[in-house]
N, C-alpha and C positions, 0 to 999 in steps of 0.2 A: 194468417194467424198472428197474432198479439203477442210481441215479444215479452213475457215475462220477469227479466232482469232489467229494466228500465223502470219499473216500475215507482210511484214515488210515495204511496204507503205500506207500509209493515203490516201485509193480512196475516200473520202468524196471532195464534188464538188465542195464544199466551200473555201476549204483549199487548192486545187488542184494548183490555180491561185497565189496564195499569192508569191510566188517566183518569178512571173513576175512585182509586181507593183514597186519595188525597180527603175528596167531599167524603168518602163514608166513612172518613175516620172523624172528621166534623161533626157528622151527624152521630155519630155513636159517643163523641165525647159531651155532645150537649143532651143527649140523651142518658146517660149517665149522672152528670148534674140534675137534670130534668126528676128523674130515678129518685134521687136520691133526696130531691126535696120533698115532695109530693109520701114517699113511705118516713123520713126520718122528721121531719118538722113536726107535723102533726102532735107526734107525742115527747119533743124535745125538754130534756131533762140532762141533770151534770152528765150523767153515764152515755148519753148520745155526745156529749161537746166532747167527753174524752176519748170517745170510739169513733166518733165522726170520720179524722183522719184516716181511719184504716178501712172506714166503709168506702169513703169516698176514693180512695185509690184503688180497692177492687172493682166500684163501678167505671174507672179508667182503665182498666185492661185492656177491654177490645179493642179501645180507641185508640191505645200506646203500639198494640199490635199490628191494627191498620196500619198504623203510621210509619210503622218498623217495616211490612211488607212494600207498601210504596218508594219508602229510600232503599230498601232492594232491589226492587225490579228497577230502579231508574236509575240504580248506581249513585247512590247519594251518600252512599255510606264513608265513613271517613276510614282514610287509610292509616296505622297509625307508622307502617313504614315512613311514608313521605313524609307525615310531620314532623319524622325527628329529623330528616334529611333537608326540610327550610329551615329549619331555628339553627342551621350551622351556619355561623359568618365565614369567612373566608378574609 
């Protein structure tokens, strides 16, 4: 029998995925832009240039989201304890 605890991949199901959300936050931010050219350009006028901004950051949601889930799962996230504990000199 195959001992178990030696093993040198992470088969837990949870963590399995986490290597893909990097690219699908890529693919949903250029889909987004993509999005937002193809429906806003077309009939581009003052009131698209001043709303623009706000379309275009909702069509970056998923992608901000993606991106937020992946520095979680992979522990990316900043801590803001430790930062204040290197900016001390001594």
């Amino acid at each position: 029998m195959p001992d178990n605890n030696n093993t040198k991949f992470d088969l837990n199901p949870k963590c399995s995925l986490v290597h893909l959300l990097l690219p699908a936050a890529l693919i949903a931010s250029v889909a987004g832009v993509a999005a937002f050219i193809i429906l806003i350009i077309p009939d581009f006028n003052i009131y698209w240039l001043i709303v623009s901004p706000i379309i275009i950051a909702f069509y970056q949601a998923p992608a901000v989201y993606i991106y937020w889930l992946w520095k979680k799962k992979t522990g990316r996230l900043l801590k803001t304890n430790s930062s204040c504990e290197d900016k001390k000199v001594n």
